[in-house]
C-alpha positions, 0 to 999 in steps of 0.5 A: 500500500506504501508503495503504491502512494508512490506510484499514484504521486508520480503518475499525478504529477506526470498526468495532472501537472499542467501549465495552469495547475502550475499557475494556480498553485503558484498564486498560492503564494507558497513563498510565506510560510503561513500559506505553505503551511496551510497547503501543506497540512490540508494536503497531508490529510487528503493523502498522507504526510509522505505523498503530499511532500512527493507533491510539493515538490516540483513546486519547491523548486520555484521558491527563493529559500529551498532549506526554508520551505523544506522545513516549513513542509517538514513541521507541516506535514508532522503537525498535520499528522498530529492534528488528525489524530486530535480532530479525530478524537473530538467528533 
């Protein structure tokens, strides 16, 4: 199951990574760390921590400061995790 995550993320990119989702995901402004968080948490529980950071990253690649967004994506996503966990056991 872990495996295919994998197969699904790269088979997204390659079919659903367009010039105009490309271009919605940057107006995104992904470049501030309140928006990359939030994008990435939301993702995180859509799909789960791993695939979600697989899918940030091409988008990575256009931001000033990679060491800084990876770190952001990295406290994100294990937060997120966290936050499920925690949502959860309020319903």
């Amino acid at each position: 199951m872990f495996a295919g995550l994998f197969i699904i993320v790269g088979g997204a990119e390659r079919a659903l990574l367009t010039p105009d989702v490309t271009a919605a995901v940057g107006r995104l402004h992904l470049d501030q760390i309140p928006a990359l968080s939030a994008v990435t948490a939301v993702l995180s529980n859509l799909v789960s921590n791993v695939p979600a950071v697989l899918m940030l990253k091409p988008f990575v690649g256009a931001l000033n400061d990679h060491d800084k967004a990876w770190l952001v994506i990295a406290m994100a996503s294990t937060l997120a995790g966290n936050f499920t966990v925690w949502a959860r056991s309020l319903v």
